[in-house]
C-alpha positions, 0 to 999 in steps of 0.5 A: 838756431832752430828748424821751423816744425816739419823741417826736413831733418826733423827724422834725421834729429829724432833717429840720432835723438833716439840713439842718444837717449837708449844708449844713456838710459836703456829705455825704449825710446821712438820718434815722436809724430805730430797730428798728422803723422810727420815726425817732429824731431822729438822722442818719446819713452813710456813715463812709468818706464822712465819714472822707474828708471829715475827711482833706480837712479836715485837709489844708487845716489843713496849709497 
C-alpha cells in the first residue's frame, strides 16, 4: 500500500531512501521536494554522477 503524496512519513521514507541508496552506491544522494517544498518520499542524485557510476559498474562486469 501506498502513502497518498504529502503523507507524514514521506521525510522519514526519503532519509532511510537516502541511506540506502549512499551506502549501496556511494552517491551523493538528498531528499527530493515537491513545488511547494514538502519532501515527497523520494530521492534524488546528480544524473551524470550516476551515469559514471553505472559506466563504472559495467566495466568491471567486462572482466
Amino acid at each position: 500500500m501506498t502513502a497518498p503524496p504529502g503523507s507524514p512519513g514521506d521525510e522519514l521514507r526519503a532519509y532511510y531512501g537516502c541511506q540506502q541508496v549512499e551506502s549501496r552506491t556511494g552517491l551523493r544522494v538528498v531528499a527530493a521536494f515537491d513545488s511547494d517544498g514538502r519532501p515527497t518520499g523520494q530521492v534524488a542524485f546528480d544524473a551524470d554522477e550516476f551515469c559514471d557510476w553505472l559506466d563504472d559498474l559495467y566495466e568491471e562486469g567486462d572482466d
